[in-house]
LUMMAR-744938 format. One record per residue (C-alpha): residue in one letter; x, y, z. Coordinates in nm, 2 decimals, padded with zeros to 4 digits. Layout:
BEGIN
<r><resn>A</resn><x>X</x><y>Y</y><z>Z</z></r>
...
//
This chain:
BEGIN
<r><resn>X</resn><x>00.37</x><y>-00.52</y><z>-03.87</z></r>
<r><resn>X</resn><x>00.37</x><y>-00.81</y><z>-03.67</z></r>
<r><resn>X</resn><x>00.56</x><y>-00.87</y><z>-03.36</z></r>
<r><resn>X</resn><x>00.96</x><y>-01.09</y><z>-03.42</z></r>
<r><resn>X</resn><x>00.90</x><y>-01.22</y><z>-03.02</z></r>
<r><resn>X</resn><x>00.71</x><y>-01.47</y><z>-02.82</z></r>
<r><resn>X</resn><x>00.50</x><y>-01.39</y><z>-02.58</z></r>
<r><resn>X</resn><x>00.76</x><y>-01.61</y><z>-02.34</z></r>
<r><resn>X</resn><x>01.06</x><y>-01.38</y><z>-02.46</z></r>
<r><resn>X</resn><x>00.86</x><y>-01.09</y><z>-02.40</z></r>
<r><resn>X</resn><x>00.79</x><y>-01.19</y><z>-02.04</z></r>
<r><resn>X</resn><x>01.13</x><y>-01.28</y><z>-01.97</z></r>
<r><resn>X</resn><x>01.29</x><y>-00.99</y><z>-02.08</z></r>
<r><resn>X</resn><x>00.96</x><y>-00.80</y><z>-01.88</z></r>
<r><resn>X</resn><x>01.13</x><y>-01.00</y><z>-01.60</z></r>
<r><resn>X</resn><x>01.44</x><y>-00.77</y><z>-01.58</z></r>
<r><resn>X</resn><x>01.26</x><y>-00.56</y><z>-01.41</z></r>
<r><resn>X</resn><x>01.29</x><y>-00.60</y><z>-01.04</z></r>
<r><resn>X</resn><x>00.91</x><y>-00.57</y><z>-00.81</z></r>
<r><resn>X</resn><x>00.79</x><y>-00.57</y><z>-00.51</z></r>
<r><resn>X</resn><x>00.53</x><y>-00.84</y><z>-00.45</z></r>
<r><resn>X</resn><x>00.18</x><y>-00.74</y><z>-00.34</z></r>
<r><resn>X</resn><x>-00.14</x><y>-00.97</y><z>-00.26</z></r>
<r><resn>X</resn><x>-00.45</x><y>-00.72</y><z>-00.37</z></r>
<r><resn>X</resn><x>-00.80</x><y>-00.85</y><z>-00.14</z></r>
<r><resn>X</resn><x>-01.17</x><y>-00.78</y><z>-00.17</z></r>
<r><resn>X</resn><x>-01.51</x><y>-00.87</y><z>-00.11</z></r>
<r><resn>X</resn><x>-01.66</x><y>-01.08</y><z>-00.35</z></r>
<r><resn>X</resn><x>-01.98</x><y>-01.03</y><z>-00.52</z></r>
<r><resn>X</resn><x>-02.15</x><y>-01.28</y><z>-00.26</z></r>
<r><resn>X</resn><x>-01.92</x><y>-01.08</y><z>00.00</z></r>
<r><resn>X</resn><x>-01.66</x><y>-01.39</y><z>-00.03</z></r>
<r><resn>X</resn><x>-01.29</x><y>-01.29</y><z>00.04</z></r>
<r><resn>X</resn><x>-01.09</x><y>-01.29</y><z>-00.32</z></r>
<r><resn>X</resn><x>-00.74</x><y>-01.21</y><z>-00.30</z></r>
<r><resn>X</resn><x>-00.46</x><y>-01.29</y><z>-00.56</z></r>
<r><resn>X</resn><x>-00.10</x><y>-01.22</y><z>-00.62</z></r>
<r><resn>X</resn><x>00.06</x><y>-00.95</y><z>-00.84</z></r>
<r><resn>X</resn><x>00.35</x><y>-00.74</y><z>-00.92</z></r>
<r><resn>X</resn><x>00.12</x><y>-00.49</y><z>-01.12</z></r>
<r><resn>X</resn><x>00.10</x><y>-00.25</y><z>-00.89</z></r>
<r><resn>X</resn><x>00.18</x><y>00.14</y><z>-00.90</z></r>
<r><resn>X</resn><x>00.17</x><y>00.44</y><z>-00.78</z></r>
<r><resn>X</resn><x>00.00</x><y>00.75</y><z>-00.98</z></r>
<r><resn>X</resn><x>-00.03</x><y>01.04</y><z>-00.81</z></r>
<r><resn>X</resn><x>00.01</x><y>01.20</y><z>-00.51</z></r>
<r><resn>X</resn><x>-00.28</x><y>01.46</y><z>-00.53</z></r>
<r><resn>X</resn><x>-00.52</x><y>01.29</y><z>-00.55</z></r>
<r><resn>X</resn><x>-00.35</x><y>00.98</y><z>-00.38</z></r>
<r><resn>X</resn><x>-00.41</x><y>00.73</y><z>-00.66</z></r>
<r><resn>X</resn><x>-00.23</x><y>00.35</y><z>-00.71</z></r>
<r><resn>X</resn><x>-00.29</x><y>00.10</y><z>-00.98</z></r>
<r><resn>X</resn><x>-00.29</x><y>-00.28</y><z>-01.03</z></r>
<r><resn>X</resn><x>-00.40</x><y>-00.50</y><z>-01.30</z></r>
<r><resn>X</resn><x>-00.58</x><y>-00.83</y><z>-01.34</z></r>
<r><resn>X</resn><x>-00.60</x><y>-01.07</y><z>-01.61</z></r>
<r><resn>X</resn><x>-00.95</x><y>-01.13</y><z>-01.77</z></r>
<r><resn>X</resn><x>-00.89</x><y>-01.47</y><z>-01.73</z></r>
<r><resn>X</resn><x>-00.84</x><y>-01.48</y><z>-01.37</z></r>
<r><resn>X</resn><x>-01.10</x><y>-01.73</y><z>-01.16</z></r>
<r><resn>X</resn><x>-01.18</x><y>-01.42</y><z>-00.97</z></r>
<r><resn>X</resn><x>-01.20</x><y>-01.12</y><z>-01.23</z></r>
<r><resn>X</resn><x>-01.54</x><y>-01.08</y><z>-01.22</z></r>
<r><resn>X</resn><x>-01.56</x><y>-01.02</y><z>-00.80</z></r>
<r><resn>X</resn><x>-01.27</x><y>-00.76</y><z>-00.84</z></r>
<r><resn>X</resn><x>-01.47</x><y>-00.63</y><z>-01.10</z></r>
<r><resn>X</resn><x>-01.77</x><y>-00.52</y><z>-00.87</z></r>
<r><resn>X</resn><x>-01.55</x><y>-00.46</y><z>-00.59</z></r>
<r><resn>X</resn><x>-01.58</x><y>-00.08</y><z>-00.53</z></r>
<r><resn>X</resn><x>-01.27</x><y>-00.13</y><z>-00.30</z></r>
<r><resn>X</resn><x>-00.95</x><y>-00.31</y><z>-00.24</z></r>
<r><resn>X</resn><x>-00.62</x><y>-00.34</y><z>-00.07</z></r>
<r><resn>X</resn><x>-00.27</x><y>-00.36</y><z>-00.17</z></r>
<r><resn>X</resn><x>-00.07</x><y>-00.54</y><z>00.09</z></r>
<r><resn>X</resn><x>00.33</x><y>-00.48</y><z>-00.01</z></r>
<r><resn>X</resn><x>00.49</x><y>-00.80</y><z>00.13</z></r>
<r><resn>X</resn><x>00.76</x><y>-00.79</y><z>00.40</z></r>
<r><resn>X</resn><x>01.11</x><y>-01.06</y><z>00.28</z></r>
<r><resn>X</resn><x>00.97</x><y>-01.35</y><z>00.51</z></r>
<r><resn>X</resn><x>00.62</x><y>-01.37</y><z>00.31</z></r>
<r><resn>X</resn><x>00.72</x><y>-01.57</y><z>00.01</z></r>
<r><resn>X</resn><x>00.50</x><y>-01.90</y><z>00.10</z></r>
<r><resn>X</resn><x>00.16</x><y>-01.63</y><z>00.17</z></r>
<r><resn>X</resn><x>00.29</x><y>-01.49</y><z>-00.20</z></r>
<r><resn>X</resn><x>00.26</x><y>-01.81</y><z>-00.37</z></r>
<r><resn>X</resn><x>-00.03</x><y>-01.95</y><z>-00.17</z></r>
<r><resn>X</resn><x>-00.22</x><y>-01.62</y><z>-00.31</z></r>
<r><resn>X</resn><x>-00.12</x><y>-01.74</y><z>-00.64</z></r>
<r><resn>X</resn><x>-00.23</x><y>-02.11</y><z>-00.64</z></r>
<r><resn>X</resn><x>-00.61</x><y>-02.19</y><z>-00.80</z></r>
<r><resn>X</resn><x>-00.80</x><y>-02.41</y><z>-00.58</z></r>
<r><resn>X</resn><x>-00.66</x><y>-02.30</y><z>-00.21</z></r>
<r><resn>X</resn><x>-00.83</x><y>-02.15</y><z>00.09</z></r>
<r><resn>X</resn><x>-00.61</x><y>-01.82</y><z>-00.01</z></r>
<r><resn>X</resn><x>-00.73</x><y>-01.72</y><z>00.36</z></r>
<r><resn>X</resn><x>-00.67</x><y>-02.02</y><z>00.55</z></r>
<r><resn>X</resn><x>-00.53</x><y>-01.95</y><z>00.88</z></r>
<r><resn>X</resn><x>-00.51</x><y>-01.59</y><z>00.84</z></r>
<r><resn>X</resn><x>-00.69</x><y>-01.34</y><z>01.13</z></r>
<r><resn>X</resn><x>-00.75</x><y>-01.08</y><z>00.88</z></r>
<r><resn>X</resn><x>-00.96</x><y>-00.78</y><z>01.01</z></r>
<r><resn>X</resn><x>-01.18</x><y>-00.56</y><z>00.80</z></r>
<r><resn>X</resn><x>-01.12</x><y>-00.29</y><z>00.65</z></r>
<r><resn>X</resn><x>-01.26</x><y>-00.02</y><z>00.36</z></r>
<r><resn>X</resn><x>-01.62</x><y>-00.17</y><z>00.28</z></r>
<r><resn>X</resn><x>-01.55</x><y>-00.48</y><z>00.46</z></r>
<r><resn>X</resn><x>-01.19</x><y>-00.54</y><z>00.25</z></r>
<r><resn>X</resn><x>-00.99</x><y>-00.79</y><z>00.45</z></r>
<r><resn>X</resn><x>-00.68</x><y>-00.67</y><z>00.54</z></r>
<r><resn>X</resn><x>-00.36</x><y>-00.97</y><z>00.63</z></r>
<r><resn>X</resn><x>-00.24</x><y>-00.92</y><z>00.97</z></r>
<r><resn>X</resn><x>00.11</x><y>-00.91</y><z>00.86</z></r>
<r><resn>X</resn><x>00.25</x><y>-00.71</y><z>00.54</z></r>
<r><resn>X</resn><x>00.56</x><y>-00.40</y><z>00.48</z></r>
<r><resn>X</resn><x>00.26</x><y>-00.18</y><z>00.40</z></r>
<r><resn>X</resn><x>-00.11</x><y>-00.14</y><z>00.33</z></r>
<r><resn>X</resn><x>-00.27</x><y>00.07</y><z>00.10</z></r>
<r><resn>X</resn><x>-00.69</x><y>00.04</y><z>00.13</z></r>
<r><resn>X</resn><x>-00.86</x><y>00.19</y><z>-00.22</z></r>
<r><resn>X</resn><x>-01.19</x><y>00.29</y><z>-00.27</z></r>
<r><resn>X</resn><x>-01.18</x><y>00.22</y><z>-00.69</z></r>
<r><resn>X</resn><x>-01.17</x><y>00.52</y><z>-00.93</z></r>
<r><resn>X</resn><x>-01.13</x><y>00.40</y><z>-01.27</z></r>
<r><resn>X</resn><x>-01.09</x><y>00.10</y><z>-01.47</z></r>
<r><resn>X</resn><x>-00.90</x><y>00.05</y><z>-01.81</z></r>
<r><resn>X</resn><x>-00.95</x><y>-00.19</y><z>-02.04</z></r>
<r><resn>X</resn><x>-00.54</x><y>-00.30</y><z>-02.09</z></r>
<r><resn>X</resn><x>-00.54</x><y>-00.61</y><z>-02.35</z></r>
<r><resn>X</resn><x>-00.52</x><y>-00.92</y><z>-02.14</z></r>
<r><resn>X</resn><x>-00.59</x><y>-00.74</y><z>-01.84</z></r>
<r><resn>X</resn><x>-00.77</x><y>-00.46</y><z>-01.68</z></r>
<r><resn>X</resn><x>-00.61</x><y>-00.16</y><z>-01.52</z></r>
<r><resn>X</resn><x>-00.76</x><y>-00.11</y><z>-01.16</z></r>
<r><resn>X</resn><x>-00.71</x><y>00.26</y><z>-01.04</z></r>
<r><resn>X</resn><x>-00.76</x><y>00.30</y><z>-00.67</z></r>
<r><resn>X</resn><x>-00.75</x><y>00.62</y><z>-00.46</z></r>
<r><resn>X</resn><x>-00.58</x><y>00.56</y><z>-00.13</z></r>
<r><resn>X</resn><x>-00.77</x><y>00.65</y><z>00.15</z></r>
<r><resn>X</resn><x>-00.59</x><y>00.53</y><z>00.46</z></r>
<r><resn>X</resn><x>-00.27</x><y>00.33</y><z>00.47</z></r>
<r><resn>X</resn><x>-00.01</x><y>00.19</y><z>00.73</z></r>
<r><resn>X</resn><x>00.35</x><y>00.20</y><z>00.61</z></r>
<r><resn>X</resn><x>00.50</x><y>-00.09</y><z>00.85</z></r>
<r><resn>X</resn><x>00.85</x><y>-00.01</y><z>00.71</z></r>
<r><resn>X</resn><x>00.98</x><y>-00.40</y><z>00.67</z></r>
<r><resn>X</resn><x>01.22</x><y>-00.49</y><z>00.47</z></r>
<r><resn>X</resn><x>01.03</x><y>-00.63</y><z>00.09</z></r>
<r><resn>X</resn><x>00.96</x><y>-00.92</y><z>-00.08</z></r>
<r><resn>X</resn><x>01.09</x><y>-00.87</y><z>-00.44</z></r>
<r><resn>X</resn><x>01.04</x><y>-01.04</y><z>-00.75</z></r>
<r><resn>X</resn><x>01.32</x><y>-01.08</y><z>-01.06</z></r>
<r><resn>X</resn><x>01.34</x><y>-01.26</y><z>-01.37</z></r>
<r><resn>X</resn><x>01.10</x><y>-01.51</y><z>-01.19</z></r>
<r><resn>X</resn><x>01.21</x><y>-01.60</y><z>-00.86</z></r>
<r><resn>X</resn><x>01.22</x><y>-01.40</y><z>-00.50</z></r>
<r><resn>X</resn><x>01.44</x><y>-01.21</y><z>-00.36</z></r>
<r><resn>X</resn><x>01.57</x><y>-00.97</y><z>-00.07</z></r>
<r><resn>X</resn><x>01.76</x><y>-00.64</y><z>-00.03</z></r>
//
């Protein structure tokens, strides 16, 4: 049976639901920095510690998270809406100005975020459009700011 929506009503009404925002870095597969954007991200289980997140096939740098074998998920602090939309503009220096240091495998981690989670990867799932990245949490720093949140399509705050 086909579907009586649009993919455009579907995402709005996806919208309703209110996120925190995350930027998700790497290492490349030439050992670049890659980082992006999302508001795909959640948490799995507790034993073991496991998160998720997922990209979009057609993202310019799917194929270097791909053969990352670890990432982090940086949950924004309220005051981090310009780094959230400079990680979500093609054809940027996503790490321009940033003193990142290095974390898991080299991952860089943003010198300012509410919390870090660093992920070695566990499993992938193939998830339509996107791919479902599973990562087990092996150290994390819970900064306890107040978030960045994102609702039917434009920031907010608590």
């Amino acid at each position: 049976m086909p579907n009586t929506f649009t993919q455009l009503e579907l995402r709005n009404a996806l919208g309703s639901f209110a996120t925190g925002v995350t930027i998700i870095t790497a290492l490349g597969k030439n050992g670049q920095k890659i980082g992006l954007t999302a508001n795909s991200f959640n948490s799995v289980s507790l034993t073991p510690p496991l998160v998720l997140w997922s990209i979009g096939k057609s993202t310019n740098c799917f194929e270097d998270f791909m053969a990352a074998d670890a990432f982090a998920v940086h949950i924004l602090a309220e005051d981090q809406q310009e780094l959230s939309n400079r990680f979500a503009t093609t054809g940027v220096d996503r790490f321009a100005q940033l003193e990142c240091t290095e974390g898991l495998s080299g991952t860089p981690i943003l010198p300012h975020y509410s919390a870090c989670f660093q992920c070695k990867m566990s499993q992938k799932y193939d998830g339509g459009d996107h791919i479902i990245m599973v990562g087990e949490v092996t150290e994390f720093i819970d900064n306890k700011l107040q978030p960045l949140l994102f609702y039917r399509g434009s920031y907010h705050k608590l």
